[in-house]
C-alpha positions as MATLAB code, in Angstrom:
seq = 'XXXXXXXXXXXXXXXXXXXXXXXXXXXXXXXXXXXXXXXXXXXXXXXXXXXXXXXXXXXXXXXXXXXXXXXXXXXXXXXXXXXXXXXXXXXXXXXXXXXXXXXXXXXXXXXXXXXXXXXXXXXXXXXXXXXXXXXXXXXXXXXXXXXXXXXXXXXXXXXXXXXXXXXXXXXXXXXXXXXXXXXXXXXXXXXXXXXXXXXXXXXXXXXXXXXXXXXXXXXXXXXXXXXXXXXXXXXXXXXXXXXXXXXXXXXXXXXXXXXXXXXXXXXXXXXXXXXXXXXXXXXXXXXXXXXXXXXXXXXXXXXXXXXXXXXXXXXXXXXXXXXXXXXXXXXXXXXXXXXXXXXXXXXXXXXXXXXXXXXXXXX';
ca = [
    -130.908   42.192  117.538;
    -132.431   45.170  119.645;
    -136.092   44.132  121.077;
    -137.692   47.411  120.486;
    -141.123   47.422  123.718;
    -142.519   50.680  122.816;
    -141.002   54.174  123.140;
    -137.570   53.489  124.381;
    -137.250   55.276  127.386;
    -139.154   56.637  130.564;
    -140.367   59.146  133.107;
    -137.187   59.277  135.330;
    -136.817   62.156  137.828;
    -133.928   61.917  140.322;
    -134.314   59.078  142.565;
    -136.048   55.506  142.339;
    -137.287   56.270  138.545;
    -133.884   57.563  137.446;
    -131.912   53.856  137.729;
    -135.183   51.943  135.863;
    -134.593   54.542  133.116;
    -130.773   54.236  132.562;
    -131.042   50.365  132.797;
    -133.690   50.191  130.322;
    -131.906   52.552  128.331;
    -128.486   51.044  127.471;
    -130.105   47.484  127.329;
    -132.823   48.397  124.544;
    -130.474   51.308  122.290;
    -127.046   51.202  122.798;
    -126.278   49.787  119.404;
    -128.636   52.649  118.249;
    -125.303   55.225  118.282;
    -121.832   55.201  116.867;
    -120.187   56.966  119.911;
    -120.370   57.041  123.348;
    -120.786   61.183  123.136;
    -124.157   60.577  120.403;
    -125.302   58.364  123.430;
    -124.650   60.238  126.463;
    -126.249   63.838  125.181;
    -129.152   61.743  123.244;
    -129.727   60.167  126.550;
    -129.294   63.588  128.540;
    -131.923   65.320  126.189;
    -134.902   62.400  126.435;
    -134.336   62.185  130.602;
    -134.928   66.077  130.198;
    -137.820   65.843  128.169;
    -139.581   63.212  129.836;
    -138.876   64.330  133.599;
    -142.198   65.280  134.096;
    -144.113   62.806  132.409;
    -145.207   61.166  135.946;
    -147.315   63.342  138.197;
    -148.151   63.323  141.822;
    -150.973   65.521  143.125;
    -152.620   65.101  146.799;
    -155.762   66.524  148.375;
    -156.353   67.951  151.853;
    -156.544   64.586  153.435;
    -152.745   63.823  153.767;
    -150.679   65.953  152.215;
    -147.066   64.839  154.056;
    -148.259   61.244  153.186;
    -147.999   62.470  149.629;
    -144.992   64.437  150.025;
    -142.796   62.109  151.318;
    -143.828   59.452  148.482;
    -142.754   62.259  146.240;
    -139.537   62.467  148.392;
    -139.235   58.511  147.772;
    -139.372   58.597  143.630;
    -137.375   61.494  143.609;
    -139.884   63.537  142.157;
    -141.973   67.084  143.401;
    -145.127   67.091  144.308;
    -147.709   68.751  142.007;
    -149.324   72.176  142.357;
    -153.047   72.132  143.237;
    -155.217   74.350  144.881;
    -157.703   72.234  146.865;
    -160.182   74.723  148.316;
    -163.634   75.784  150.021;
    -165.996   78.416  148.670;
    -168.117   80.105  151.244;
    -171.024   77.937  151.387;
    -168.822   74.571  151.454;
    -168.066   73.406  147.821;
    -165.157   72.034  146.707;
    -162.748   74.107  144.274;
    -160.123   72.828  142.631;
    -157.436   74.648  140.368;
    -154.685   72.282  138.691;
    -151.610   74.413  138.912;
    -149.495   73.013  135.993;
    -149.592   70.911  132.635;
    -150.733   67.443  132.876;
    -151.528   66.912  129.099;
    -150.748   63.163  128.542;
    -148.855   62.896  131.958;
    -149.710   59.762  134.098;
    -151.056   61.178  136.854;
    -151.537   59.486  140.359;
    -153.682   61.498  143.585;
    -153.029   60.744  146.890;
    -156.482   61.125  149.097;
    -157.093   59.277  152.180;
    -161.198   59.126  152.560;
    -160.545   59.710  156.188;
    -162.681   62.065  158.327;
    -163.984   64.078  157.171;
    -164.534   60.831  155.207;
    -167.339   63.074  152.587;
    -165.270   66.063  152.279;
    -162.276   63.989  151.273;
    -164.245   61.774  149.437;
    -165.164   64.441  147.334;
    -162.422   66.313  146.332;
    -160.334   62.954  145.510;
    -163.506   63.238  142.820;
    -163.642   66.962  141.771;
    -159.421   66.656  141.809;
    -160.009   63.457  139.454;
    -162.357   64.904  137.112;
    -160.331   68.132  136.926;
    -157.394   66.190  136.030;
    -159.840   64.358  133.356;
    -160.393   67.932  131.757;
    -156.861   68.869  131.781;
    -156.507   65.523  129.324;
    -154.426   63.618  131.685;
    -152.965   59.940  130.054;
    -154.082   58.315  132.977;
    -155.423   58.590  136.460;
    -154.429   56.295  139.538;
    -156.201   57.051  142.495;
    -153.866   56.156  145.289;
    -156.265   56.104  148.360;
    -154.035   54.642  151.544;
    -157.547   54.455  153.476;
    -160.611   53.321  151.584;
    -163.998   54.808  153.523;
    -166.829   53.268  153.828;
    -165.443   49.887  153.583;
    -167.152   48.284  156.369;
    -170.332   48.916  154.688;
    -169.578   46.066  151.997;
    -172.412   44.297  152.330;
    -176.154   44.193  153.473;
    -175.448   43.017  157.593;
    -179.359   44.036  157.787;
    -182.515   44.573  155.785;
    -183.068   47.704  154.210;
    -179.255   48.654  154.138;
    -176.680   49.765  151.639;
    -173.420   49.061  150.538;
    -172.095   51.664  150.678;
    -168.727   50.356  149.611;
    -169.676   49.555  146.103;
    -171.216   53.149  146.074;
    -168.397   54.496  146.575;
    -166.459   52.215  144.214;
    -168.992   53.741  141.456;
    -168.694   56.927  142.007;
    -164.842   57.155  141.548;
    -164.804   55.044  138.755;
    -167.261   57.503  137.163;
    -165.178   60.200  137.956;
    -162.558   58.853  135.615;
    -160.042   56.805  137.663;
    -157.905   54.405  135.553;
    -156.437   52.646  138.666;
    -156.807   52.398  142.348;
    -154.153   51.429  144.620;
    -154.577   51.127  148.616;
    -153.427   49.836  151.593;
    -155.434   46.880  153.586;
    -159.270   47.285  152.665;
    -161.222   46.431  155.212;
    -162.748   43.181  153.299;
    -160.643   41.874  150.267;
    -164.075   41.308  148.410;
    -164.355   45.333  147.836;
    -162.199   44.885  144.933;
    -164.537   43.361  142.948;
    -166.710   46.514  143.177;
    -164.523   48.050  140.848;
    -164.431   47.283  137.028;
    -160.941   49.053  137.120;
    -157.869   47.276  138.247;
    -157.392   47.306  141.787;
    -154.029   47.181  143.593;
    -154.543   46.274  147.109;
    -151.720   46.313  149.065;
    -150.485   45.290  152.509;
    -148.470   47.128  155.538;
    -147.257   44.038  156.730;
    -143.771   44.246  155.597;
    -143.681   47.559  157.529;
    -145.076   46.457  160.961;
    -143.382   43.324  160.515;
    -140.093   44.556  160.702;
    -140.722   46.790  163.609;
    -142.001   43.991  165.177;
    -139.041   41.806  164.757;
    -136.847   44.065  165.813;
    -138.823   45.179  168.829;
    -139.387   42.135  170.185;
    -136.600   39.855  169.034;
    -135.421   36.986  171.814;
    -138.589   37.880  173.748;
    -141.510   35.244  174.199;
    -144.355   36.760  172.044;
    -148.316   35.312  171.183;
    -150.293   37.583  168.441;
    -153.622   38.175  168.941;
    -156.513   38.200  166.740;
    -159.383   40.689  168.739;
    -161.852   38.413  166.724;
    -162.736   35.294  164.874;
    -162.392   36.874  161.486;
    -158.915   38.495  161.962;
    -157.596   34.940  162.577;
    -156.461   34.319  159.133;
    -154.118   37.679  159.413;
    -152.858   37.073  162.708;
    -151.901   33.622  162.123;
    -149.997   34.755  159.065;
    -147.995   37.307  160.965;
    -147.414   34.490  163.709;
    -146.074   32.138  160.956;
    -143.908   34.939  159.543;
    -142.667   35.949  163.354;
    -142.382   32.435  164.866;
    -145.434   33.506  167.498;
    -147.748   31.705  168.836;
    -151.307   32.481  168.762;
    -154.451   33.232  170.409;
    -158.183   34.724  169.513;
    -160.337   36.379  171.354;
    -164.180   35.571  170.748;
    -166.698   38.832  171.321;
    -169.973   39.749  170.451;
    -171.108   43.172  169.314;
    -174.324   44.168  171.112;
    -174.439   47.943  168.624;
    -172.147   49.599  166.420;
    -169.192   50.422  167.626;
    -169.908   48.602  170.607;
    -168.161   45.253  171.559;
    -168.342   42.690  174.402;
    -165.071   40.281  174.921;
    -166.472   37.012  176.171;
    -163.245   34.861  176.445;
    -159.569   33.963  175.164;
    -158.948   31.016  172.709;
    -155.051   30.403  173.660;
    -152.153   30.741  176.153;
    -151.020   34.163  176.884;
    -149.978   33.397  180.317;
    -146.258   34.877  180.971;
    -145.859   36.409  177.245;
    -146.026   39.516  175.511;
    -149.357   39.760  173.799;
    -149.701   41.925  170.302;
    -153.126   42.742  169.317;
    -153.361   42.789  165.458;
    -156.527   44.206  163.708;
    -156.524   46.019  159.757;
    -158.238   49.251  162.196;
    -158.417   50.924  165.316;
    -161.733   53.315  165.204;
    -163.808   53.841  168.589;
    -160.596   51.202  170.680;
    -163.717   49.729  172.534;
    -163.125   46.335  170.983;
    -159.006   47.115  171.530;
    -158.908   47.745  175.175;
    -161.115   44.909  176.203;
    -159.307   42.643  174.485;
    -156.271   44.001  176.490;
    -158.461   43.755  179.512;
    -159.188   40.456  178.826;
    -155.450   39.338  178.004;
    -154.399   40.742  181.420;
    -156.709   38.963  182.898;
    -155.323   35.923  181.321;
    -151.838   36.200  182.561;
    -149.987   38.297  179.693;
    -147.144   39.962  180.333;
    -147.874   42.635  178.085;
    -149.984   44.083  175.950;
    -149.164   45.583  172.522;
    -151.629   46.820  169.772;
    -150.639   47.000  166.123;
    -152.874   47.864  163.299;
    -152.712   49.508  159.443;
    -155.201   52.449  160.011;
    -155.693   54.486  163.055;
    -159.327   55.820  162.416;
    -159.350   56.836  166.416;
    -163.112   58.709  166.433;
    -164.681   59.178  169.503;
    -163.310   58.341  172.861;
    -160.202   56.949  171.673;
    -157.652   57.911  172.401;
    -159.317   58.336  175.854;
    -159.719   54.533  176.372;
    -156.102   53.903  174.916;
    -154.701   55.968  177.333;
    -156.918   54.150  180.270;
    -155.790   51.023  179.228;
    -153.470   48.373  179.877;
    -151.967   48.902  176.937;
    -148.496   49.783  176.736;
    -147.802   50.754  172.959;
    -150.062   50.952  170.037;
    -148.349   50.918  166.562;
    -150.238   52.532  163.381;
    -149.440   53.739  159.929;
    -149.533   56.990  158.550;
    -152.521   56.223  156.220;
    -154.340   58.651  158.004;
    -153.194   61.711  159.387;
    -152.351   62.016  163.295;
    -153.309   65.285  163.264;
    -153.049   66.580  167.165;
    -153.507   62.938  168.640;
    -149.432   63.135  169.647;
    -150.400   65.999  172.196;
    -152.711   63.571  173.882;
    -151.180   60.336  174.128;
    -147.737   58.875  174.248;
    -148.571   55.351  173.378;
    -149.224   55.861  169.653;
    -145.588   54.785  167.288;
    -146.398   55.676  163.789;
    -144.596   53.853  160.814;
    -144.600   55.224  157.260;
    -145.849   53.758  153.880;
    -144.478   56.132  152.511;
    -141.935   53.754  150.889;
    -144.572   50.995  150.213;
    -146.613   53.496  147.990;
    -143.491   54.841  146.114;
    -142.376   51.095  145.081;
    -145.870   50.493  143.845;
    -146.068   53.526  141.935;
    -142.366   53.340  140.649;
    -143.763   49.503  139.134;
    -147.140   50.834  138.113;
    -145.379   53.564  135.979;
    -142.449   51.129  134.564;
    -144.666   48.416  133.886;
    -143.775   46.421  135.867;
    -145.163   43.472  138.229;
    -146.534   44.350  142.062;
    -146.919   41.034  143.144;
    -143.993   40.732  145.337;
    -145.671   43.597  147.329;
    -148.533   41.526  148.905;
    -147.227   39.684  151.243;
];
Protein backbone atom coordinates (compact mmCIF):
# COMPACT_ATOMS: atom_id res chain seq x y z
CA UNK A 1 0.00 0.00 0.00
CA UNK A 2 1.51 3.44 -1.23
CA UNK A 3 1.04 6.27 1.64
CA UNK A 4 0.16 9.03 -0.66
CA UNK A 5 1.50 12.82 1.79
CA UNK A 6 0.43 15.30 -0.68
CA UNK A 7 1.77 16.00 -4.19
CA UNK A 8 4.33 13.35 -4.66
CA UNK A 9 7.34 15.02 -5.37
CA UNK A 10 9.46 18.29 -4.73
CA UNK A 11 11.45 21.38 -5.55
CA UNK A 12 14.86 19.68 -6.30
CA UNK A 13 17.55 21.70 -8.12
CA UNK A 14 21.03 20.13 -8.35
CA UNK A 15 22.55 19.73 -5.07
CA UNK A 16 21.19 19.18 -1.37
CA UNK A 17 17.34 19.29 -2.69
CA UNK A 18 18.03 16.90 -5.57
CA UNK A 19 18.75 13.53 -3.15
CA UNK A 20 15.43 14.51 -0.74
CA UNK A 21 13.53 14.46 -4.06
CA UNK A 22 14.71 11.10 -5.58
CA UNK A 23 14.38 9.40 -2.10
CA UNK A 24 10.98 10.58 -1.62
CA UNK A 25 10.27 9.72 -5.00
CA UNK A 26 10.86 5.95 -5.43
CA UNK A 27 9.63 5.35 -1.76
CA UNK A 28 6.04 7.04 -2.27
CA UNK A 29 5.40 5.93 -6.45
CA UNK A 30 7.37 3.33 -7.64
CA UNK A 31 4.54 0.87 -7.82
CA UNK A 32 2.77 3.82 -9.63
CA UNK A 33 4.57 2.52 -13.21
CA UNK A 34 4.85 -0.71 -15.10
CA UNK A 35 8.48 -0.09 -16.34
CA UNK A 36 11.46 1.24 -15.24
CA UNK A 37 11.54 3.63 -18.66
CA UNK A 38 7.54 5.07 -17.58
CA UNK A 39 9.48 5.85 -14.27
CA UNK A 40 12.67 7.31 -15.18
CA UNK A 41 11.21 9.99 -17.98
CA UNK A 42 7.97 10.56 -15.58
CA UNK A 43 10.48 11.31 -12.96
CA UNK A 44 12.81 13.39 -15.43
CA UNK A 45 9.73 15.58 -16.53
CA UNK A 46 8.31 16.51 -12.72
CA UNK A 47 12.24 17.34 -11.46
CA UNK A 48 12.04 19.68 -14.65
CA UNK A 49 8.92 21.17 -13.88
CA UNK A 50 9.33 21.76 -10.37
CA UNK A 51 13.11 23.03 -10.44
CA UNK A 52 12.18 26.31 -9.69
CA UNK A 53 9.56 25.99 -7.31
CA UNK A 54 12.03 27.20 -4.34
CA UNK A 55 13.33 30.73 -4.60
CA UNK A 56 16.18 32.59 -3.09
CA UNK A 57 16.31 36.39 -3.37
CA UNK A 58 18.80 38.70 -1.16
CA UNK A 59 18.95 42.44 -0.56
CA UNK A 60 21.94 44.80 -0.43
CA UNK A 61 22.89 43.75 3.01
CA UNK A 62 24.80 40.47 2.17
CA UNK A 63 24.57 39.41 -1.00
CA UNK A 64 27.70 36.60 -0.99
CA UNK A 65 26.00 35.40 2.30
CA UNK A 66 23.09 34.64 0.02
CA UNK A 67 25.00 33.41 -2.79
CA UNK A 68 26.87 30.91 -1.33
CA UNK A 69 23.60 29.41 0.48
CA UNK A 70 22.39 29.26 -3.07
CA UNK A 71 25.76 27.54 -3.92
CA UNK A 72 24.92 25.06 -0.88
CA UNK A 73 21.19 23.83 -2.20
CA UNK A 74 22.37 23.73 -5.51
CA UNK A 75 20.18 26.28 -6.65
CA UNK A 76 20.74 30.17 -8.40
CA UNK A 77 20.14 32.97 -6.79
CA UNK A 78 17.13 35.09 -7.84
CA UNK A 79 17.09 38.25 -9.97
CA UNK A 80 16.20 41.46 -8.09
CA UNK A 81 16.94 44.86 -8.54
CA UNK A 82 17.36 46.40 -5.07
CA UNK A 83 17.82 50.13 -5.69
CA UNK A 84 17.91 53.97 -4.61
CA UNK A 85 15.94 56.74 -6.28
CA UNK A 86 17.46 60.14 -6.01
CA UNK A 87 16.06 61.37 -2.90
CA UNK A 88 16.74 57.92 -0.94
CA UNK A 89 13.72 55.51 -1.41
CA UNK A 90 13.88 52.14 -1.82
CA UNK A 91 13.02 50.49 -5.36
CA UNK A 92 12.59 47.21 -5.89
CA UNK A 93 11.97 45.26 -9.28
CA UNK A 94 11.45 41.31 -8.95
CA UNK A 95 13.25 40.05 -11.99
CA UNK A 96 11.44 36.69 -12.61
CA UNK A 97 8.19 34.56 -11.83
CA UNK A 98 7.52 33.76 -8.33
CA UNK A 99 3.75 32.86 -8.73
CA UNK A 100 3.20 30.13 -6.04
CA UNK A 101 7.05 29.64 -5.54
CA UNK A 102 8.23 29.42 -1.84
CA UNK A 103 10.24 32.13 -1.61
CA UNK A 104 12.95 32.81 1.14
CA UNK A 105 15.08 36.61 1.34
CA UNK A 106 18.23 36.81 2.75
CA UNK A 107 18.69 40.47 4.57
CA UNK A 108 20.96 41.04 7.37
CA UNK A 109 19.45 44.33 9.34
CA UNK A 110 23.03 45.32 9.71
CA UNK A 111 24.23 48.94 9.28
CA UNK A 112 22.84 50.62 7.75
CA UNK A 113 20.50 48.73 10.13
CA UNK A 114 17.16 51.22 8.57
CA UNK A 115 18.14 51.02 5.06
CA UNK A 116 18.35 47.25 5.25
CA UNK A 117 15.60 47.06 7.39
CA UNK A 118 13.61 48.45 4.84
CA UNK A 119 14.15 46.91 1.78
CA UNK A 120 13.98 43.26 3.51
CA UNK A 121 10.21 45.02 3.75
CA UNK A 122 9.62 46.69 0.31
CA UNK A 123 11.50 43.21 -1.19
CA UNK A 124 8.80 41.24 1.04
CA UNK A 125 5.83 43.06 0.06
CA UNK A 126 6.92 43.05 -3.60
CA UNK A 127 7.22 39.44 -3.47
CA UNK A 128 3.56 39.53 -1.72
CA UNK A 129 2.27 41.27 -5.03
CA UNK A 130 3.97 38.97 -7.31
CA UNK A 131 1.58 36.15 -5.38
CA UNK A 132 4.40 34.32 -3.89
CA UNK A 133 3.21 30.73 -1.89
CA UNK A 134 5.13 31.75 0.88
CA UNK A 135 7.66 34.12 2.31
CA UNK A 136 10.59 33.18 4.81
CA UNK A 137 12.51 35.95 5.84
CA UNK A 138 15.94 34.58 6.50
CA UNK A 139 17.59 37.48 8.52
CA UNK A 140 21.26 36.03 9.83
CA UNK A 141 21.39 39.35 12.07
CA UNK A 142 18.22 40.56 13.73
CA UNK A 143 18.59 44.64 14.50
CA UNK A 144 17.43 46.19 17.10
CA UNK A 145 17.47 43.28 19.31
CA UNK A 146 19.01 44.73 22.27
CA UNK A 147 16.17 47.01 22.54
CA UNK A 148 13.80 44.05 23.80
CA UNK A 149 12.65 45.49 26.61
CA UNK A 150 11.98 48.78 28.63
CA UNK A 151 15.83 48.99 30.63
CA UNK A 152 14.37 52.67 31.47
CA UNK A 153 11.24 54.77 31.71
CA UNK A 154 9.93 56.29 28.78
CA UNK A 155 11.67 53.74 26.35
CA UNK A 156 10.72 51.44 23.53
CA UNK A 157 11.12 48.14 22.41
CA UNK A 158 12.11 48.48 19.68
CA UNK A 159 12.53 44.79 19.05
CA UNK A 160 8.90 43.95 19.02
CA UNK A 161 8.58 47.01 16.60
CA UNK A 162 10.42 45.64 14.43
CA UNK A 163 8.94 42.15 14.81
CA UNK A 164 5.53 44.01 13.71
CA UNK A 165 6.49 45.60 11.05
CA UNK A 166 7.83 42.52 9.09
CA UNK A 167 5.13 40.47 9.99
CA UNK A 168 2.89 43.15 8.43
CA UNK A 169 4.82 43.15 5.51
CA UNK A 170 3.76 39.61 4.82
CA UNK A 171 6.48 37.25 6.15
CA UNK A 172 5.30 33.62 6.63
CA UNK A 173 8.53 32.60 8.49
CA UNK A 174 11.61 33.99 10.01
CA UNK A 175 14.70 32.16 10.43
CA UNK A 176 18.03 33.67 12.12
CA UNK A 177 21.05 33.09 13.68
CA UNK A 178 21.61 33.82 17.66
CA UNK A 179 19.12 36.76 18.64
CA UNK A 180 20.43 38.71 20.99
CA UNK A 181 17.69 37.61 23.80
CA UNK A 182 15.80 34.26 23.07
CA UNK A 183 12.56 36.06 24.41
CA UNK A 184 12.35 38.16 20.92
CA UNK A 185 10.69 35.26 19.48
CA UNK A 186 7.72 35.66 21.14
CA UNK A 187 7.29 39.07 19.44
CA UNK A 188 6.36 37.35 16.48
CA UNK A 189 2.93 35.61 15.90
CA UNK A 190 4.76 33.79 12.95
CA UNK A 191 6.93 30.83 13.53
CA UNK A 192 10.30 31.65 14.41
CA UNK A 193 13.39 29.53 13.67
CA UNK A 194 16.18 30.65 15.77
CA UNK A 195 19.18 29.09 15.16
CA UNK A 196 22.69 28.74 16.60
CA UNK A 197 26.47 29.10 15.14
CA UNK A 198 27.74 26.95 17.63
CA UNK A 199 28.31 23.93 15.63
CA UNK A 200 30.42 26.20 13.38
CA UNK A 201 32.73 27.88 15.99
CA UNK A 202 32.75 24.79 17.80
CA UNK A 203 34.52 22.88 15.42
CA UNK A 204 37.06 25.50 14.70
CA UNK A 205 37.58 25.59 18.12
CA UNK A 206 38.29 21.99 18.60
CA UNK A 207 40.45 21.77 16.08
CA UNK A 208 42.37 24.91 16.92
CA UNK A 209 43.00 24.25 20.17
CA UNK A 210 42.97 20.49 20.58
CA UNK A 211 45.66 19.01 23.40
CA UNK A 212 46.06 22.62 24.58
CA UNK A 213 44.87 23.72 28.19
CA UNK A 214 41.86 26.03 27.42
CA UNK A 215 39.17 28.13 30.05
CA UNK A 216 36.10 29.94 28.08
CA UNK A 217 35.12 33.04 29.14
CA UNK A 218 31.88 34.61 29.64
CA UNK A 219 32.64 38.82 29.36
CA UNK A 220 29.51 38.93 31.70
CA UNK A 221 27.13 37.41 34.14
CA UNK A 222 24.45 36.82 31.59
CA UNK A 223 26.59 35.06 28.90
CA UNK A 224 27.34 32.40 31.56
CA UNK A 225 24.72 30.03 30.53
CA UNK A 226 26.38 30.00 26.77
CA UNK A 227 29.80 29.79 27.79
CA UNK A 228 29.34 27.07 30.14
CA UNK A 229 27.59 25.13 27.42
CA UNK A 230 30.45 25.49 25.00
CA UNK A 231 32.84 24.50 28.02
CA UNK A 232 30.74 21.31 28.59
CA UNK A 233 30.75 20.57 24.85
CA UNK A 234 34.80 21.38 24.67
CA UNK A 235 35.89 19.85 28.01
CA UNK A 236 36.98 23.69 29.21
CA UNK A 237 36.95 25.04 32.14
CA UNK A 238 35.38 28.23 32.95
CA UNK A 239 35.52 31.65 34.15
CA UNK A 240 33.22 35.07 34.17
CA UNK A 241 34.08 38.23 34.25
CA UNK A 242 31.74 40.65 36.36
CA UNK A 243 31.48 44.51 34.83
CA UNK A 244 29.34 47.28 35.15
CA UNK A 245 28.20 49.55 32.36
CA UNK A 246 28.47 53.21 33.43
CA UNK A 247 26.62 54.41 29.48
CA UNK A 248 25.86 52.71 26.41
CA UNK A 249 28.33 51.20 24.85
CA UNK A 250 30.47 51.83 27.64
CA UNK A 251 31.73 49.04 30.05
CA UNK A 252 33.90 48.82 33.20
CA UNK A 253 35.56 45.17 34.04
CA UNK A 254 35.69 45.01 37.81
CA UNK A 255 37.14 41.45 38.36
CA UNK A 256 37.54 37.66 37.18
CA UNK A 257 35.32 34.83 38.65
CA UNK A 258 37.84 31.75 37.84
CA UNK A 259 41.38 30.47 37.11
CA UNK A 260 42.90 31.58 33.95
CA UNK A 261 46.34 31.51 35.25
CA UNK A 262 48.74 29.55 32.63
CA UNK A 263 45.77 28.78 29.99
CA UNK A 264 44.49 29.92 26.87
CA UNK A 265 41.51 32.11 27.52
CA UNK A 266 38.48 32.33 24.72
CA UNK A 267 36.17 35.12 25.16
CA UNK A 268 32.64 34.05 24.01
CA UNK A 269 29.83 36.69 23.58
CA UNK A 270 26.51 36.30 20.79
CA UNK A 271 28.27 40.13 19.53
CA UNK A 272 31.14 42.18 19.16
CA UNK A 273 29.82 45.99 18.49
CA UNK A 274 31.96 49.03 19.98
CA UNK A 275 34.96 45.83 21.53
CA UNK A 276 35.06 48.16 24.68
CA UNK A 277 33.58 45.43 26.83
CA UNK A 278 35.99 42.76 24.61
CA UNK A 279 39.34 44.22 25.18
CA UNK A 280 38.96 44.85 28.84
CA UNK A 281 38.00 41.68 29.47
CA UNK A 282 41.28 40.65 27.67
CA UNK A 283 42.96 43.26 29.75
CA UNK A 284 41.67 41.91 32.64
CA UNK A 285 42.48 38.11 31.77
CA UNK A 286 46.14 39.14 31.20
CA UNK A 287 46.23 40.55 34.15
CA UNK A 288 45.12 37.36 35.66
CA UNK A 289 47.81 35.17 34.35
CA UNK A 290 46.31 33.82 30.88
CA UNK A 291 48.32 32.65 28.47
CA UNK A 292 46.29 33.85 25.80
CA UNK A 293 43.61 35.55 24.78
CA UNK A 294 41.09 34.52 22.08
CA UNK A 295 37.68 36.19 21.20
CA UNK A 296 34.90 34.28 19.49
CA UNK A 297 31.49 35.55 18.80
CA UNK A 298 28.31 34.98 16.12
CA UNK A 299 28.02 38.65 14.85
CA UNK A 300 30.73 41.10 14.28
CA UNK A 301 28.69 44.44 14.47
CA UNK A 302 32.34 46.32 14.87
CA UNK A 303 30.88 50.26 14.87
CA UNK A 304 32.96 52.76 16.09
CA UNK A 305 36.46 52.37 17.28
CA UNK A 306 36.64 48.80 16.79
CA UNK A 307 38.53 47.53 15.12
CA UNK A 308 40.90 50.21 16.55
CA UNK A 309 40.77 48.75 20.12
CA UNK A 310 41.02 45.08 18.67
CA UNK A 311 44.02 45.84 17.09
CA UNK A 312 45.44 47.64 20.49
CA UNK A 313 44.68 44.79 22.35
CA UNK A 314 46.01 41.82 23.83
CA UNK A 315 44.12 39.92 21.83
CA UNK A 316 45.59 37.56 19.55
CA UNK A 317 42.64 36.25 17.25
CA UNK A 318 39.06 37.16 17.11
CA UNK A 319 36.73 34.63 15.33
CA UNK A 320 33.24 35.89 13.75
CA UNK A 321 30.66 34.73 11.30
CA UNK A 322 29.74 36.01 8.14
CA UNK A 323 26.26 37.20 9.31
CA UNK A 324 27.29 40.48 8.57
CA UNK A 325 29.36 41.61 5.92
CA UNK A 326 33.25 42.41 6.54
CA UNK A 327 33.14 44.83 4.15
CA UNK A 328 36.87 46.60 4.17
CA UNK A 329 37.58 45.58 7.92
CA UNK A 330 40.31 42.80 6.36
CA UNK A 331 42.46 45.88 5.13
CA UNK A 332 42.66 47.03 8.70
CA UNK A 333 43.21 44.24 10.88
CA UNK A 334 44.70 40.80 10.71
CA UNK A 335 43.17 39.36 13.79
CA UNK A 336 39.62 38.90 12.46
CA UNK A 337 39.03 34.68 11.10
CA UNK A 338 35.65 34.61 9.58
CA UNK A 339 33.62 31.26 9.44
CA UNK A 340 30.60 30.78 7.16
CA UNK A 341 26.89 29.88 7.87
CA UNK A 342 26.54 29.56 4.84
CA UNK A 343 25.97 25.79 5.29
CA UNK A 344 23.90 26.23 8.53
CA UNK A 345 21.28 28.38 6.56
CA UNK A 346 21.15 25.98 3.51
CA UNK A 347 20.33 22.83 5.91
CA UNK A 348 17.61 24.87 7.50
CA UNK A 349 16.15 25.95 4.40
CA UNK A 350 16.63 22.50 2.60
CA UNK A 351 14.25 21.12 5.98
CA UNK A 352 11.98 24.14 5.94
CA UNK A 353 11.17 23.44 2.21
CA UNK A 354 10.95 19.40 2.60
CA UNK A 355 9.07 19.53 5.63
CA UNK A 356 11.01 18.46 7.58
CA UNK A 357 12.17 18.83 11.41
CA UNK A 358 15.06 21.64 12.45
CA UNK A 359 15.49 20.61 15.77
CA UNK A 360 18.71 18.87 15.49
CA UNK A 361 20.04 22.33 14.38
CA UNK A 362 19.95 24.06 17.84
CA UNK A 363 22.41 22.86 19.60
Amino acid sequence: MIKKTGPFFYPSPPGALKEVAFRRFFKYNYKFFGTRFLLCSYLERCLIAMYDKIKIFSGNSNPDLAQSICDSLGVTLGTARVRRFSDGEVMVEIGENVRGRDVYVVQSTCAPTNDNLMELLVITDALKRASAATITAVIPYYGYARQDRKAAPRTPITAKLVADLITTAGVNRVVTIDLHAGQIQGFFNIPVDNLYAAPVILNYLKDRFSGEQVVMVSPDAGGTERARAFAKRLEYSLAVIDKRRTGPNVAEVMHLIGDVRGKIAVILDDMIDTAGTLTQAAKALKANGAKAVYACATHGVLSGPAIERINASEIEEVVLTDTIPGGNRDNLTSKIKVLSVADLLAEAIRRIHEDESVSSLFV
